[in-house]
Each structure stands twice: as structure tokens, then as C-alpha cells.
N, C-alpha and C positions, 0 to 999 in steps of 0.2 A: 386573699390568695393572689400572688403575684402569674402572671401565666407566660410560660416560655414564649419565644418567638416562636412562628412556625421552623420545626427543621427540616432541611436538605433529605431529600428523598432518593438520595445516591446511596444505593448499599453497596456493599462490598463483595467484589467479585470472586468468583472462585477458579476465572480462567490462571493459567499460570504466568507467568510474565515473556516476555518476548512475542514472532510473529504468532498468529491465531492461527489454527486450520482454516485452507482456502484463503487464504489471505496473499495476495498477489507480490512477491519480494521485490527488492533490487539489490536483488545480488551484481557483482560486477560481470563482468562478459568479456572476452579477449575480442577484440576488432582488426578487422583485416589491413585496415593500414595504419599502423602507428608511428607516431613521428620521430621515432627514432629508433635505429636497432644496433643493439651492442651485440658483438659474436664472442660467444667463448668456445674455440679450436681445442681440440684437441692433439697432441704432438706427439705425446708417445704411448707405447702399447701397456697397457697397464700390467699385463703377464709377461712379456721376454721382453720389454723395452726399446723394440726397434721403434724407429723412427717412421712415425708418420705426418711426417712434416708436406711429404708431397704427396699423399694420397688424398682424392675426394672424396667427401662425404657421401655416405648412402642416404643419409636423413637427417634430421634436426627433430629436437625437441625446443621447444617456446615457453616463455613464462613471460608475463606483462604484467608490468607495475604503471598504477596512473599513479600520477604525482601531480605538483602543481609548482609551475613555475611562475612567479612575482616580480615583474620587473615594469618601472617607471620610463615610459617611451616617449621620449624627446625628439619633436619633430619642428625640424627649422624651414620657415616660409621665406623663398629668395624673391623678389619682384626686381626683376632684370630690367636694366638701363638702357636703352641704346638711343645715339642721334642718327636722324633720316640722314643719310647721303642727299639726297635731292634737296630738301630745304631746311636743312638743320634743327627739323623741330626734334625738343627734348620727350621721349617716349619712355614710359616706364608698367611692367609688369601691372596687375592688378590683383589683391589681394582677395581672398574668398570670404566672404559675406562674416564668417564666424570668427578670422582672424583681423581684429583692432588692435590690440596691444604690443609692444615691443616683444613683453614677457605676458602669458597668462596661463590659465588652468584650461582644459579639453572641455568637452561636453562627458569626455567617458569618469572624468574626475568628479563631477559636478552631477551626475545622475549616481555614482556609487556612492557620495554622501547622503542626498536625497534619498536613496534608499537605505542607508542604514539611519537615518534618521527616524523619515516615515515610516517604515516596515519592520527596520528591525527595532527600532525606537530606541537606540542609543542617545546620549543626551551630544549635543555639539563638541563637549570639552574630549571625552571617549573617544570620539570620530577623530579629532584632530592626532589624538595619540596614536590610533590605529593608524595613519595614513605615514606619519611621524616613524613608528616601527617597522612597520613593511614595505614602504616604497621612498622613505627618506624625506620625504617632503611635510612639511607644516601649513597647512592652512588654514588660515584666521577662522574664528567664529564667524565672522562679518563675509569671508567668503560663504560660508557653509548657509549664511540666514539668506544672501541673494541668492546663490544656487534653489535654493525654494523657494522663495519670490517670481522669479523666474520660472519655475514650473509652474506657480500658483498663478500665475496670467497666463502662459499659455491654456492651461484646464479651463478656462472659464467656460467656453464654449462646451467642453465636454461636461461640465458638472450641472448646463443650462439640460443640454439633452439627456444626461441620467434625470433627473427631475421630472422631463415632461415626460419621458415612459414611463416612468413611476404613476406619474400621476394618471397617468391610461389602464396599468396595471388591475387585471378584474380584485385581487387580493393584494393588500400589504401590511409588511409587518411595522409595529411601529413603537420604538421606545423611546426614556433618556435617563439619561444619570448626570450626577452634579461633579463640573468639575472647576476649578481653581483657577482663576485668569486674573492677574495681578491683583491674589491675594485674598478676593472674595469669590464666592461662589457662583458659578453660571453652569448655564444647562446644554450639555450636547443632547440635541435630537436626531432621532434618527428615522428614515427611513426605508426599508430592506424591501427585494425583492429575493428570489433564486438565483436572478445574476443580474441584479443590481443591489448598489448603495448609497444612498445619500446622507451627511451628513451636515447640521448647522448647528452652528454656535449661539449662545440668546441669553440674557439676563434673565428672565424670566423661563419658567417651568411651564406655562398653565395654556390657556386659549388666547394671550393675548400673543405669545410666543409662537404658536403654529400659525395661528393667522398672517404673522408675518413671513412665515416662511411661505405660506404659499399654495403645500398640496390639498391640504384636509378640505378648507373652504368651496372648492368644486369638485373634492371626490365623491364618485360613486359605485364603486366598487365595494368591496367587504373589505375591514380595519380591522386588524388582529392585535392587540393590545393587553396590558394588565387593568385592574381596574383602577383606571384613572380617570376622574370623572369630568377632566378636563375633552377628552377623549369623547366620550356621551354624548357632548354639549354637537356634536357634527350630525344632524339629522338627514343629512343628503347622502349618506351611505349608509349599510349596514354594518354591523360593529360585530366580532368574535370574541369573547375572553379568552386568556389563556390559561388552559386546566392546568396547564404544572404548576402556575401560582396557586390555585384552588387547592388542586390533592397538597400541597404544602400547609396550606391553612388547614383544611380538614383534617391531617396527620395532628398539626396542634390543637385542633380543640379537642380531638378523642383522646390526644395522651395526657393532655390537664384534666378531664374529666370521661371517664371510663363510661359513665352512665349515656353521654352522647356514641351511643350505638351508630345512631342514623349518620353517623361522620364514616363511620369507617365501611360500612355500607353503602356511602358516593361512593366513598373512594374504588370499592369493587365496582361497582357498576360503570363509573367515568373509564375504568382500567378494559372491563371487558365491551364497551362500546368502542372502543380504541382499537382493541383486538380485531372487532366483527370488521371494521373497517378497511385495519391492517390487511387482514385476509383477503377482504373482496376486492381490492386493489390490487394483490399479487395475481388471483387467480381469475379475476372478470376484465371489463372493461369500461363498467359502471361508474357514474359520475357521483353514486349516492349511493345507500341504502335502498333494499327492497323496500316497499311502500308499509310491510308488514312488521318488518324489522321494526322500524322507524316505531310507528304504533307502538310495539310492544314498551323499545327502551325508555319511552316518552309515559306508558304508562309507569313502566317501575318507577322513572325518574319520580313522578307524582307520589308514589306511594310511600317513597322513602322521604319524601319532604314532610307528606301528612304526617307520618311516626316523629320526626326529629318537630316539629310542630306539637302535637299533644304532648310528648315527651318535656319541651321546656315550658308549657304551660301550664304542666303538672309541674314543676321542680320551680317555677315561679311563684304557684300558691304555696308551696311547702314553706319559700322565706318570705312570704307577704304574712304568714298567720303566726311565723314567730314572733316573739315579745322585741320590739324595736323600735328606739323614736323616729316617727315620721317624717317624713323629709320635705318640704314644697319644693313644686316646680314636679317637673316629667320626669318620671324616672328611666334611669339612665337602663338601656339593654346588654344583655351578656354579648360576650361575642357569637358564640354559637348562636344568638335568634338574630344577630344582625350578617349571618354569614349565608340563613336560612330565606332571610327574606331577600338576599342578592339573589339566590338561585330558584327563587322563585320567579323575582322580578324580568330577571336575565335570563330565564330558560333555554328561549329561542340562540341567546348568544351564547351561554356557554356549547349546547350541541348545535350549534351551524357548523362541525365539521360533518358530520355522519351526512349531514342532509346537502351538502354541500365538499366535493373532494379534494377539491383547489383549497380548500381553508384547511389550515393546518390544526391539528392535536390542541399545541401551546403556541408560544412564543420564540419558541428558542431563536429560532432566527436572528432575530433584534438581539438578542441579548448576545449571541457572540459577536455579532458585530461590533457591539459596544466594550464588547470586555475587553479586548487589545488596547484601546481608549486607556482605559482605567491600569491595564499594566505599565503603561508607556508614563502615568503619573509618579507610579512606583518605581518605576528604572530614572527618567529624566527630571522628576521633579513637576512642579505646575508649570502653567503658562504666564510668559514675563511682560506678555503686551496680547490685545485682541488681535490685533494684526496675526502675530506670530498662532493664536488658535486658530484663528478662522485660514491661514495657509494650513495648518498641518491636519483639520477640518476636510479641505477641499483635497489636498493629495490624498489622505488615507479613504478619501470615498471611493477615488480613480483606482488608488489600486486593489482595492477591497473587489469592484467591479471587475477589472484586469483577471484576477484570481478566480471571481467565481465563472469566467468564461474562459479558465483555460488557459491565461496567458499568462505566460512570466513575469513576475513584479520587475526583474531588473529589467527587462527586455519594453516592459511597459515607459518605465522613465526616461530611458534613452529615446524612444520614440518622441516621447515630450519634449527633452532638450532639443533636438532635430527638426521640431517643427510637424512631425506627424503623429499625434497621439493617437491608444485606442480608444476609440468611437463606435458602439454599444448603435446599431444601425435600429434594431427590429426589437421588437416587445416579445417576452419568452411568456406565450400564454398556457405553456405545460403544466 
């Protein structure tokens, strides 16, 4: 029997489509000074037609339209001439640190590729066209890769100090996926906080590849993770699984086989230990479960492992005593007893959220971080050179960070072109 993959544990909603109740709009709003007002008079009486050409208004009625105006601003730099009357020496203006070229591009041009690049992840050829339609101008590829270049040295600094709060951080999240750098396969890693993100590029998937990066080796904090058993191998921290990969698995092994009860039976319980949790976060200001609670869900946890244990040890003698030729070597186990002995093994990591409130449920964190990643493959295509990943690596960490504290992506890159990027001061231990 072949067995599904685990599936997606997204059901279908029954809200209706558009805002939700309670859901905060942005509707528009008229503003008190607008930059421009067009008046429409009135002149004549709309019942006997006299003339009210020279009568004042009693009042006005207003209506405001935001619009957006598009235009290419050309600004010429003079560095004025003059000779001294006293000793004839030749004196001339001096130019501002950003203007070298006869002709060049702004800083405001050179941060709106950069972000439709990194953020919106348009591929280079798209950017050029977009710039080409709306503001008349063409600029090379080869402008568009040093305008990131350019931001990708200035961040160094800032993507040194995302790192080392990370690496202080009591909890982080941590994933990676494979992506395509001239051609073959290499792995972005990541690692997440609530408002931070780090991200590096690496050949390798495994412990030879964290190592290099840097955080794992001295952390000691709690690691939130899938199970990857690369991950394990870091005994200087403590380690969380994440249940939404678990109830994913558990969802497949009950629905290939009906008889694993004890699957769907985690899965209530991993769901209502979530819940207790949920709750006593809204309504306390408790760092953990009661001491009671704890006990309890830890005993059911037990019991329903005992049941899914007898259960496959019973359905193991069932095909050890049918008629079959014997196989040497160890036989190989079901999924369901190699999923039973993870959540044996790993008790302690899969519930280190209940007993600990800073550890999150799952994973998710990492994983939307990375998923922009993965769309940007699908809009732009792979990467054409390491260089070109590991820049577009370091910017989407900064403004991934940028965002989750609040600040404008665009407003983030221009401060890079400028020379003041954001800089993430203090560790967020909420």
C-alpha cells in the first residue's frame, strides 16, 4: 500500500469574503490640507436664472480625490567658477559627496529598484520596463545589480547585529528550503525571531552548514524547529518541535490506516493543550501552565502513546504470523511506530510550549519567512551567480526585520542608500 503524504490541515472557511467583523479598515478619509483645490461656482439660479455671478457663497460642499502623480525629477548640480581679485587663484564650487557623474541615477531611483527587486521580487528585466513606462527612463540590468550591491555593503553591519540578537534571543525559530544558485541546488537557512530575521546561503543543508553560519554552535536558548535531525545534533540548547508538522503527519497516518485511533487522539489532545494555553495567555499572566494542568496533559500524553504502542504491536503479530517468505536483516517499521517512538523520544520537545510560553505552538514563523524566498523563485527565476544570492539573502533579512518593527520597506532602503540604515538597537524578549 502506497501511503499519501501527510496533507495540509487548512480547512475551508466558512467566513464570507471581504473585511471580517472587528477588523480595523483603511477606508480613505478627506484631510484638511490638500494640495490642490479646484472650485466649481456656481453662476446662475437654477429656478428664474438670475445671475449669481456676484453673490457670495453661504457654504461649500467638498469632495477629494487622492490620485497619484508620476514624474521623473531632473536636478542639475552648478559648481560656480570664480577667480580671487587679490591673487588670481582659480576657485571653484564643490560638489556633494553623492554627485560624481556628469549624468547618473538618484539614490530615490536606486532604492525603488532595490525594492521592487527585493520586496516585491520582480525579476531585473520587469523593473527596467516598469521604470521605461512610467517615468521614461531605462536602466540597465547592470545598473539595477550595483544599486544592490551597494545596499548589500552597506547592511553588513546591520545584518552582523541581526545575528548577534538572535543569537542572545531566549527562543528562535529555525528553518531552510532548497534553492537553485547557478543551477544546482543550495540551501537558504534561516533564522527568525518576532522582529528579527536572518537569513544565509550554503551548499550544504546539514551541521556542516549551521556551523558555518555561526548561531547554533553557542546557542542556548530554546530552538524551534521541524524534525531535522541535523538540528538534535546542538546539545547546548534546548530543542522544540513543531506540532503543525506533527498534526500533519498524524492526520496521514489515521487517514491510510483507520485502525491508528491513537493518531487522531494526539491530534485532539496536541489541539486542546493549545487551547489551555491559548486561554491562559489571554486571560493570566502566567509564563506556563498550572503545575496541575501540566501533570494531567503529560499523563494523557502517556496514555495515548501506551494505546497507539499495544495497538501496533498487536497489528504487527497479525503480519509476522501470516504465511510469508522471511526476509534477513531488521525489519523495517511502519510509519505510525516510527512516529510513536519520535513522540516518545521527544516528549519533553514536542510540549516545551505549555511548560514554557515564549516557545511557540509550531513553526510557522520560519516558514513564512522563507516562503517569499520560494515565491521570488517563481516570479524571477533562480539565482545566476552566489554573489547575486547571498546580496538578495542579506537585503530581504534587513527588510524582513524593517517590517516586523514597524517600518516601511521603502522608507528602510532609502535610509541604506543614505548611509543610515535601520539598526534593530535592543533584543525583543516578549
Amino acid at each position: 500500500m502506497v501511503l499519501n503524504k501527510p496533507k495540509s490541515l487548512r480547512k475551508k472557511s466558512s467566513k464570507p469574503n471581504g473585511g471580517q467583523k472587528g477588523h480595523k479598515g483603511h477606508t480613505l478619509c478627506q484631510v484638511d490640507n490638500p494640495d490642490k483645490i479646484v472650485t466649481h461656482n456656481t453662476t446662475i439660479c437654477k429656478k428664474c436664472s438670475h445671475s449669481l455671478k456676484d453673490i457670495n457663497p453661504i457654504n461649500h460642499e467638498k469632495r477629494q480625490i487622492f490620485d497619484i502623480e508620476v514624474k521623473l525629477i531632473i536636478t542639475e548640480h552648478q559648481a560656480k567658477e570664480k577667480i580671487c581679485p587679490h591673487c588670481g587663484t582659480h576657485n571653484k564650487g564643490i560638489f556633494p559627496d553623492d554627485v560624481k557623474n556628469p549624468v547618473q541615477y538618484g539614490s530615490e531611483v536606486y532604492a525603488l529598484a532595490s525594492y521592487l527587486n527585493c520586496y516585491q521580487l520582480l525579476p531585473y528585466e520587469r523593473i527596467c520596463d516598469l521604470f521605461e513606462d512610467i517615468f521614461g527612463i531605462r536602466p540597465s540590468e547592470a545598473t539595477l545589480i550595483n544599486a544592490n550591491t551597494s545596499i548589500y555593503n552597506t547592511l553588513e553591519v546591520v545584518e552582523d547585529k541581526i545575528k548577534e540578537l538572535i543569537a542572545k534571543s531566549p527562543v528562535v525559530n529555525l528553518d531552510e528550503t532548497g534553492v537553485s544558485v547557478k543551477g544546482k541546488t543550495n540551501w537558504l537557512h534561516s533564522a527568525s525571531t518576532d522582529n528579527l530575521t536572518y537569513y544565509a546561503i550554503h551548499k550544504k543543508r546539514g551541521q556542516k552548514a549551521m556551523d558555518n553560519i555561526g548561531i547554533l554552535p553557542e546557542y542556548q536558548g530554546v530552538a524551534v524547529h521541524d524534525f531535522w535531525k541535523s538540528y538534535l545534533n546542538y546539545e547546548n540548547c534546548q530543542h522544540s518541535l513543531c506540532n503543525a508538522h506533527l498534526l500533519r503527519e498524524l492526520t496521514g497516518i489515521y487517514e491510510n490506516d483507520k485502525k491508528q485511533k491513537w493518531a487522531q487522539e494526539m491530534i485532539s489532545l496536541l489541539c486542546e493543550i493549545k487551547d489551555a494555553v491559548d486561554n491562559t495567555k489571554k486571560t493570566t499572566e502566567r509564563t506556563s501552565l498550572k503545575p496541575l494542568q501540566i501533570s494531567f496533559f503529560r499523563e494523557a500524553y502517556q496514555q495515548v502513546l501506551d494505546r497507539g504502542f499495544k495497538l501496533n504491536k498487536q497489528l504487527d503479530k497479525e503480519k509476522t504470523s501470516e504465511k510469508a517468505p522471511k526476509k534477513r536483516g531488521r525489519k523495517k517499521q511502519s510509519k505510525a511506530k516510527n512516529l510513536l517512538d519520535r513522540f516518545k523520544e521527544y516528549a519533553d520537545d514536542i510540549l516545551r510550549f505549555m511548560v514554557d510560553f515564549n516557545v511557540p505552538f509550531d513553526n510557522n514563523l520560519a516558514e513564512r519567512d522563507l516562503r517569499m524566498v520560494k515565491v521570488k523563485e517563481k516570479i524571477s527565476g533562480t539565482f545566476r551567480s552566489e554573489q547575486g544570492a547571498n546580496i538578495f539573502a542579506r537585503i530581504r533579512g534587513y527588510i524582513s526585520t524593517a517590517r516586523k518593527n514597524n517600518k516601511s520597506a521603502i522608507k528602510a532602503i532609502k535610509d541604506a542608500f543614505t548611509g543610515n540604515p535601520y539598526l534593530p538597537e535592543k533584543l525583543d524578549t516578549s
